[in-house]
C-alpha positions as CSV (number, residue, x, y, z in Angstrom):
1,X,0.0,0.0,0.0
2,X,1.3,3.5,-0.4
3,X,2.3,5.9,2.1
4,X,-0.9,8.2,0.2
5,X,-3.4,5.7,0.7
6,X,-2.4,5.0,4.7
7,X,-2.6,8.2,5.2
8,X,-6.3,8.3,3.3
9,X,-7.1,5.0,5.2
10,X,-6.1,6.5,8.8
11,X,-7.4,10.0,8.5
12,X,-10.7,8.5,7.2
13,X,-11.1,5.9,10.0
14,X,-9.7,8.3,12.5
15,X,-12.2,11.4,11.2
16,X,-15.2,9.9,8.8
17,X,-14.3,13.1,7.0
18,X,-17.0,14.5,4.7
19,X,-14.1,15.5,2.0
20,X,-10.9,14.2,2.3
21,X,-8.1,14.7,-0.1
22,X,-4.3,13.4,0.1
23,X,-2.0,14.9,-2.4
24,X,1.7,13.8,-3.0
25,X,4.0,17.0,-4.0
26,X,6.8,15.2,-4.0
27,X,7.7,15.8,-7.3
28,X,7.5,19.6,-7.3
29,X,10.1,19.3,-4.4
30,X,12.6,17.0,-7.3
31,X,16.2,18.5,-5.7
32,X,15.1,20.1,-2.8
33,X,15.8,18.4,1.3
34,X,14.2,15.2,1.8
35,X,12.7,14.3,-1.8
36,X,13.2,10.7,-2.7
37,X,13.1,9.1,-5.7
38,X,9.5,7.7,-6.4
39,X,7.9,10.3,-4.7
40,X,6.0,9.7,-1.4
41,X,7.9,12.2,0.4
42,X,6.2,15.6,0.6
43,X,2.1,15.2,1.2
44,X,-0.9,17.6,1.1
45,X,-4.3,16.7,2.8
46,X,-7.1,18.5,2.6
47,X,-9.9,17.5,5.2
48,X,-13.2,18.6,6.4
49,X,-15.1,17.2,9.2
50,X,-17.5,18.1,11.7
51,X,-15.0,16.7,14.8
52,X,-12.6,19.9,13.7
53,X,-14.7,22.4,14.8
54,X,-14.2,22.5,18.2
55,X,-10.8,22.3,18.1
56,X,-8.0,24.9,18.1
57,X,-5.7,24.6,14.8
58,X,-2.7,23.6,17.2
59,X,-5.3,20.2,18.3
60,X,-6.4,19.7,15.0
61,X,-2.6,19.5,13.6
62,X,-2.3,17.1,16.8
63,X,-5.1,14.8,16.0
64,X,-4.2,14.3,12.1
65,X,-0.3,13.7,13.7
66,X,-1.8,11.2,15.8
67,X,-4.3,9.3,13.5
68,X,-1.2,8.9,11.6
69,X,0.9,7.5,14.1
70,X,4.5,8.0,14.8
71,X,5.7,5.1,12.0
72,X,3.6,6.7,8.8
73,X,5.1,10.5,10.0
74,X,8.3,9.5,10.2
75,X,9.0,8.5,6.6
76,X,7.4,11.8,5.6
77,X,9.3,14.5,4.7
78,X,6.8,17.0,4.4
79,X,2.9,17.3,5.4
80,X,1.1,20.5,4.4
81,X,-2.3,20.2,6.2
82,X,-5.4,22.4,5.5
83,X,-8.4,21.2,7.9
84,X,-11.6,22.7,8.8
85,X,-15.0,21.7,10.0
């Protein structure tokens, strides 16, 4: 499975977002820190769900990091996150 689609799999059983989108840069970051060959290294997720919005951005940020778990974070370089309610 790829590192896109556990992060799709977690966040959604984490969340039961009502959009959910995980996008992998990695590419656009080709010779920059941390890009690997094959991509899979620098992530964008777009999520909305109701559990958000009673949550400060810093706990939001917090509770994507720990659907995620430690393991999946670690081999990502980069994770641009844009949550909402």
């Amino acid at each position: 499975m790829t590192r896109a689609a556990q992060i799709h799999e977690k966040l959604q059983a984490a969340f039961s977002p009502q959009h959910l989108e995980v996008i992998d840069e990695s590419e656009s970051h080709r010779g920059h820190a941390g890009y690997q060959d094959g991509g899979e290294s620098h992530f964008r997720v777009v999520i909305r769900a109701p559990v958000f919005g009673k949550m400060s951005r810093v706990a939001r940020h917090r509770a994507v990091h720990a659907a995620l778990g430690t393991a999946l974070v670690g081999q990502i370089h980069a994770l641009a996150l844009d949550i909402a309610a």
